[in-house]
C-alpha positions in Angstrom: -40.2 32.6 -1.1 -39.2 29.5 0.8 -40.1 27.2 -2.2 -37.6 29.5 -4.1 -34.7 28.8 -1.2 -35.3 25.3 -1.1 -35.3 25.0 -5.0 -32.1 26.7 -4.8 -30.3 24.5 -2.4 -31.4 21.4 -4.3 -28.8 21.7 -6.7 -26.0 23.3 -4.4 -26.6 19.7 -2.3 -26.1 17.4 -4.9 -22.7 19.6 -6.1 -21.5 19.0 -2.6 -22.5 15.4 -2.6 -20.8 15.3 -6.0 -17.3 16.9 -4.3 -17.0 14.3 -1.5 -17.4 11.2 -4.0 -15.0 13.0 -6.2 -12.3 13.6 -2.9 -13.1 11.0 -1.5 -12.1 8.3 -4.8 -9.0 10.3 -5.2 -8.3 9.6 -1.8 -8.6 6.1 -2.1 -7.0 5.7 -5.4 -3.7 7.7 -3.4 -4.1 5.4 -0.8 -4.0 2.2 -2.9 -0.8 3.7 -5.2 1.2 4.3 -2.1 4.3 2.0 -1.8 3.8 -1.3 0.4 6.1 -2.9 2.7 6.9 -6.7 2.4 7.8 -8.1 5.4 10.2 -11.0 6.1 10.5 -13.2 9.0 14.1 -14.7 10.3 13.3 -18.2 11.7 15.6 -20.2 14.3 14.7 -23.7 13.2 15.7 -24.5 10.6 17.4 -21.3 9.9 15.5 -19.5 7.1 12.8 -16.9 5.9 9.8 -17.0 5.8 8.9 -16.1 2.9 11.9 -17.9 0.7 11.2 -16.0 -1.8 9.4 -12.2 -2.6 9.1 -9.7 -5.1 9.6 -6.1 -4.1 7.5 -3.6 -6.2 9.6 -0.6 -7.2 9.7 2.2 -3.9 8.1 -0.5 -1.6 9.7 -1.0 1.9 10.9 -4.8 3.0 11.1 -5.2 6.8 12.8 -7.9 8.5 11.6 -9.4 11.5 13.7 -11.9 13.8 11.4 -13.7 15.3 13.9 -16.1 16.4 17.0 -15.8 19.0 19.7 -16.3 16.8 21.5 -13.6 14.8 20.5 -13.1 11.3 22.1 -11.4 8.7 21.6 -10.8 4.6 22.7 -9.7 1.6 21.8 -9.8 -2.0 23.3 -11.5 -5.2 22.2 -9.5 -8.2 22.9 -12.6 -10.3 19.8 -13.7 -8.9 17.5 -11.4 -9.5 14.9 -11.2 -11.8 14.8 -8.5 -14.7 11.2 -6.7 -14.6 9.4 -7.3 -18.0 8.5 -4.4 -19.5 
């Protein structure tokens, strides 16, 4: 009778094996489709950002950090930007 149990648990083992590589792929494939954040420094000396110049995927974040003393300040000239290729 305990040949029988074990017999029966091989196959209920490799189900649950199968269920955590299944979770845990769809977990990392959420993690990898979440939206990014792009971050931008404010420099002093010369006065300018580091990068110059970014691309923001559509529903990312962009954070600004002045890593300087001076005040900072931006805005945005549509002119400018790029049209995404579809």
């Amino acid at each position: 009778m305990h040949i029988r149990n074990q017999h029966r648990l091989g196959p209920m083992r490799g189900l649950s094996l199968l269920a955590i590589v299944l979770f845990s792929a769809q977990f990392v494939v959420e993690a990898a489709a979440a939206p990014s954040t792009v971050i931008v420094k404010m420099l002093d000396r010369p006065p300018s950002f580091d990068p110059k110049t970014i691309t923001i995927p559509a529903g990312a974040t962009v954070e600004w950090q002045n890593v300087g003393n001076s005040v900072h300040n931006t805005t945005d000239d549509h002119h400018m930007a790029l049209a995404e290729q579809t």
